[in-house]
N, C-alpha and C positions, 0 to 999 in steps of 0.2 A: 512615551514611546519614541524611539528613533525615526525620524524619517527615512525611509526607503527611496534611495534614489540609486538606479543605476539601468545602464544600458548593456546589452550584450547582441555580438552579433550573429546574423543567421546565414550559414551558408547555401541552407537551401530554401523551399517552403516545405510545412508541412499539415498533412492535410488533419482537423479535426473533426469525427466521427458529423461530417457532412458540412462543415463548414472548413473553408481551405485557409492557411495565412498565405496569401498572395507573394508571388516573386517580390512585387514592390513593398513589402513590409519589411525594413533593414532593421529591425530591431523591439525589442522587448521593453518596455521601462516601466517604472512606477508611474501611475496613473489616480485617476479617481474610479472607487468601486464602479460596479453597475447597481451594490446595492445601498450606498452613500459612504458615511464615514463610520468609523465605531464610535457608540456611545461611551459613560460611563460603566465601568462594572458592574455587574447587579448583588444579589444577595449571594449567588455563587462565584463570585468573581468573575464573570462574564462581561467583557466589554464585544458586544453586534452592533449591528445596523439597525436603525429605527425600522418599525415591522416585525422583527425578527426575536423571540423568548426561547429562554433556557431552561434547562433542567436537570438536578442530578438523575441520575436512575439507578445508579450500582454504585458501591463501595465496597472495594476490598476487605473482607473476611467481615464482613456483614450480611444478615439477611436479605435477599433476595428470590422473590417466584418460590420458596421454599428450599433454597440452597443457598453455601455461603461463598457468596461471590469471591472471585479469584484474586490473586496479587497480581503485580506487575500486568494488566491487561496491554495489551497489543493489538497484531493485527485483526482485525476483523470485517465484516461483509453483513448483506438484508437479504433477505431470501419472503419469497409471497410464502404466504401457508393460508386456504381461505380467504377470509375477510382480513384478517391481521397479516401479522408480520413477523419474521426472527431476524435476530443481531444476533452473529456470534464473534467470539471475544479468546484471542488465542492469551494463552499465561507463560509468559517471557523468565520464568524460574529455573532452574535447575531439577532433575529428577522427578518431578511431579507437577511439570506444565498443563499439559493438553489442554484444552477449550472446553467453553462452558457456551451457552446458547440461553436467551429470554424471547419469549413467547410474549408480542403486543396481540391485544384487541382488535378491533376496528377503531373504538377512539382513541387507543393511544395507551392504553393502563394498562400493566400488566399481569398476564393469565398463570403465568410460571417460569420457573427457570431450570436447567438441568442441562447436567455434562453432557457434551459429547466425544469425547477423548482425557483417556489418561494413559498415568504408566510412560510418558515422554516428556523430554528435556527441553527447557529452552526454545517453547515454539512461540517464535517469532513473528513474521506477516505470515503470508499464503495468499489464497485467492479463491473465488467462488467460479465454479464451472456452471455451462450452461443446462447441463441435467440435474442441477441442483443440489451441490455437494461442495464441501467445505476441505480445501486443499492447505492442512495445517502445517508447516514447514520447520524444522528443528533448526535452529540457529550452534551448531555442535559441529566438534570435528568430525566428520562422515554420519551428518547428519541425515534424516531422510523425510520426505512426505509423506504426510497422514491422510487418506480421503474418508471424511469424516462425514456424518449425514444428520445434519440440524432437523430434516422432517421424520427424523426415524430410519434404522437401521445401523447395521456393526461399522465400525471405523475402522480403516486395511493402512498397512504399509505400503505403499509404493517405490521402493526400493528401486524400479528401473529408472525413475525419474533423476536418479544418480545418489551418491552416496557423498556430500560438500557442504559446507558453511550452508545452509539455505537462508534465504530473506522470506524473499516473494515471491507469486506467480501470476501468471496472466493468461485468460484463454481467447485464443485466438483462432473462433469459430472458423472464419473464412479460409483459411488455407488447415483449418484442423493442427495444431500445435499450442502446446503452452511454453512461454517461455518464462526462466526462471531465471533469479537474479542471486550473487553472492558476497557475505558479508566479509570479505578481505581485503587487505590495501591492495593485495594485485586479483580481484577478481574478476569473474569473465560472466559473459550474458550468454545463456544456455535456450536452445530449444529443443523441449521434447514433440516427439510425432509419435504417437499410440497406432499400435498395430490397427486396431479397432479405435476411429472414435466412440468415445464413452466408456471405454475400458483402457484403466493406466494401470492394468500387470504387467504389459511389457509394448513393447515400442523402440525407440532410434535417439540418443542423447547426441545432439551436436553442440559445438560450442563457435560464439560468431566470432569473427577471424577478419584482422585486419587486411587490405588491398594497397591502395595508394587513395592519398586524400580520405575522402570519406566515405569513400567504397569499401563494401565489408561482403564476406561471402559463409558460408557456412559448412562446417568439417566435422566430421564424426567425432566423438570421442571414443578413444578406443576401448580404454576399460573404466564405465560408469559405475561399477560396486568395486573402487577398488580397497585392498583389504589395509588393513594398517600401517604397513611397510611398506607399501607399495607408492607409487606414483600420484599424488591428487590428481584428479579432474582436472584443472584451471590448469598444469602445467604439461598433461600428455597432450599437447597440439602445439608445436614451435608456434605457428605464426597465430593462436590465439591472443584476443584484445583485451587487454585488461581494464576494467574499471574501479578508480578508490573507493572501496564501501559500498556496495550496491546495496538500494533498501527498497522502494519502495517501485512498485510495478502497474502498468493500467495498459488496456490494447482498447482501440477506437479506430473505428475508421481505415483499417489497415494502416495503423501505427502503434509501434509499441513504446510507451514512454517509459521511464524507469530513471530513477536517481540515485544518485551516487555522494557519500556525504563529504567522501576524505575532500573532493575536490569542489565541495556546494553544488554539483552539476544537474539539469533537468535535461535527459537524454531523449529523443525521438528517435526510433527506428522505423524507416520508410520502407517498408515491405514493395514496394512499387520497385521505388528506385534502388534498392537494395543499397541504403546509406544510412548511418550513423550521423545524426547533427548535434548539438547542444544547444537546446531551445534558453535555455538560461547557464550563462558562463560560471557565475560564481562570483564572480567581480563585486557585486552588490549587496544590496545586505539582508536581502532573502538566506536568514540563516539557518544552517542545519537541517538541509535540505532529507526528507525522509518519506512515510511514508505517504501515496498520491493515488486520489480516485478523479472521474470526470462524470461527465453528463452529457445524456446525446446533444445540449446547444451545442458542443463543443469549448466548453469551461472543462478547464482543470482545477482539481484543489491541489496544493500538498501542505501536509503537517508538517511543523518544528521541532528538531529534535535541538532543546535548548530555545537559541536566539531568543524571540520574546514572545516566544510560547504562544506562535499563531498559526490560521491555516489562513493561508491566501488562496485567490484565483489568479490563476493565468486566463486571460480570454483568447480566443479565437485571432482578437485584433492587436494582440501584443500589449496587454496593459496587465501588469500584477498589483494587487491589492490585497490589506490585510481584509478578513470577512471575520474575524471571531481571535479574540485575546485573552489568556488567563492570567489574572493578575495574580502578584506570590507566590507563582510555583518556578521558578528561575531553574531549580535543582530536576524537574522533571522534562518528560518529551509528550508531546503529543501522537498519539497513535488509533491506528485502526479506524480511521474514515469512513464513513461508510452512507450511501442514502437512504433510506425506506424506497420500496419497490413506486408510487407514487409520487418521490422527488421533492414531497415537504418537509421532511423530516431528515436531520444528518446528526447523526451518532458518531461517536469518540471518543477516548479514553485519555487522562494524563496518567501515565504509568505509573509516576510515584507522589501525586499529588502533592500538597503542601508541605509535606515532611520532606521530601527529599530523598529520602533512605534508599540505599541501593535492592532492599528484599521484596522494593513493591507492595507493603502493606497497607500503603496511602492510596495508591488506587482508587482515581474514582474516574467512573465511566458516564459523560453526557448525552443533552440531546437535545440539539437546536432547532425550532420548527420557523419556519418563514414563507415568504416569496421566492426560492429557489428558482434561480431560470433552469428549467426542461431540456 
């Protein structure tokens, strides 16, 4: 493995879902985990931290919970059900994407597995909402979100949510918005406001907007379903902000984090201070910056799309570390992140596991259980 060194810096602080990085923290760098070093690989090619075992659970167009689990797995989320638990798992294809959903136990085995979306393209990340619904995202031109329901019930278009590249989302109980992220070299950070929280048939699509420095404000967009000829999104707002590659999305704390690949960036959005920072520059070798979840300590993960096919944490105190490596799969990306509702268990996918192949048939989906900090 390479070593990871590099420093990037912070123009402001920002606060993590109850722990803050202090004015006086000038920067980010590679460090020592909090949960030591990675071991060797295991039988799955897993190189953790001591404490901490793996496990496959899914492979693509294989038996699974009684269904055949998906290609290309993506983004996905845990949701409580009972005593157990669901992981769902979006399928990053063309024409016959949608998500598929597995059903854990209490100890951990699995009860079943079963779609919850079909009949769509290229779905991507998304995001779990806090009423308990699975926001699947088309990664297509005038693509749209799917809110899809892992504990039962029909999965709807959301069409108001806007009609663009989609990645990911993120809800952002406290002021009631989700913001949404897009996969373009010039794309823009979106937030939606539902008429109704807990109903996304319709609502207010704005798109954030640069100021001076790192001040950024927020503008309607004018027409969010626009028709094929018409105008994209990302470009009806002159002074909308662009970002290279948006992928992956998380909100804490009154922060919205989100990354950006074209330029390796890990972006904070300070709802407070209504700023735009880059908690990680790119500079370093945190490569192929993608998708990214946290935990109320105020740890970040994000997955590798490429580099050497890790998920690091960012802490609280400005230290990144690699936390999980898969060895031989150089040609895949790591996706859909995710914890169990509990916090010892994290699931995730390599899109095209060891083969490499662009149709995602190598897909296999893990699951690390450990000492996870809370």
């Amino acid at each position: 493995m390479r070593r990871r060194t590099f420093i990037t810096a912070m123009s402001a602080a920002v606060a993590f879902s109850g722990a803050v990085w202090h004015e006086a923290v000038a920067s980010v760098s590679a460090g020592a985990s909090p949960y030591g070093p990675l071991g060797a690989p295991d039988a799955n090619g897993m190189a953790l931290p001591s404490g901490f075992t793996g496990r496959v659970v899914a492979r693509s167009g294989r038996s699974v919970g009684g269904i055949l689990w998906h290609p290309a797995p993506d983004g996905g989320a845990c949701f409580a059900d009972g005593t157990g638990w669901i992981y769902v798992s979006n399928s990053e294809v063309p024409l016959v994407g949608g998500a598929s959903a597995i059903k854990f136990r209490a100890d951990g085995s699995i009860e079943r597995a079963y779609r919850i979306l079909s009949g769509t393209s290229v779905n991507c990340a998304g995001g779990a909402t806090p009423w308990n619904t699975w926001l699947s995202c088309e990664e297509i031109f005038r693509g749209r979100v799917h809110e899809t329901c892992p504990l039962g019930g029909t999965a709807r278009a959301r069409p108001a949510m806007g009609r663009f590249k989609h990645e990911a989302a993120a809800c952002d109980p406290d002021h009631r918005v989700i913001y949404l992220t897009e996969d373009e070299t010039d794309g823009c950070l979106y937030r939606f406001a539902p008429t109704t929280w807990g109903d996304l048939s319709s609502g207010r699509l704005d798109v954030l907007c640069a100021l001076s420095g790192d001040a950024v404000e927020w503008r309607q967009v004018p027409d969010p379903q626009p028709g094929i000829l018409s105008r994209q999104t990302r470009h009806q707002v002159s002074a909308a902000r662009h970002f290279n590659g948006g992928e992956g999305c998380h909100y804490a704390g009154g922060v919205c984090y989100f990354t950006a690949k074209g330029d390796r960036k890990v972006w904070a959005y300070d709802t407070a201070r209504q700023t735009v920072t880059a908690i990680y520059d790119g500079t370093g070798t945190l490569d192929g910056v993608d998708n990214i979840t946290g935990r109320p300590s105020g740890d970040l993960y994000v997955a590798e799309d490429g580099g050497n096919m890790e998920i690091n944490i960012i802490t609280p105190d400005g230290v990144v570390a690699p936390v999980m490596r898969l060895d031989g799969q150089s040609g895949s990306e790591i996706t859909g992140p995710a914890f169990s509702p509990d916090g010892r268990r994290l699931y995730f996918s390599s899109q095209r596991g060891t083969s490499g192949e662009s149709a995602g048939t190598g897909g296999i989906t893990y699951e690390v259980t450990g000492p996870f900090r809370r």
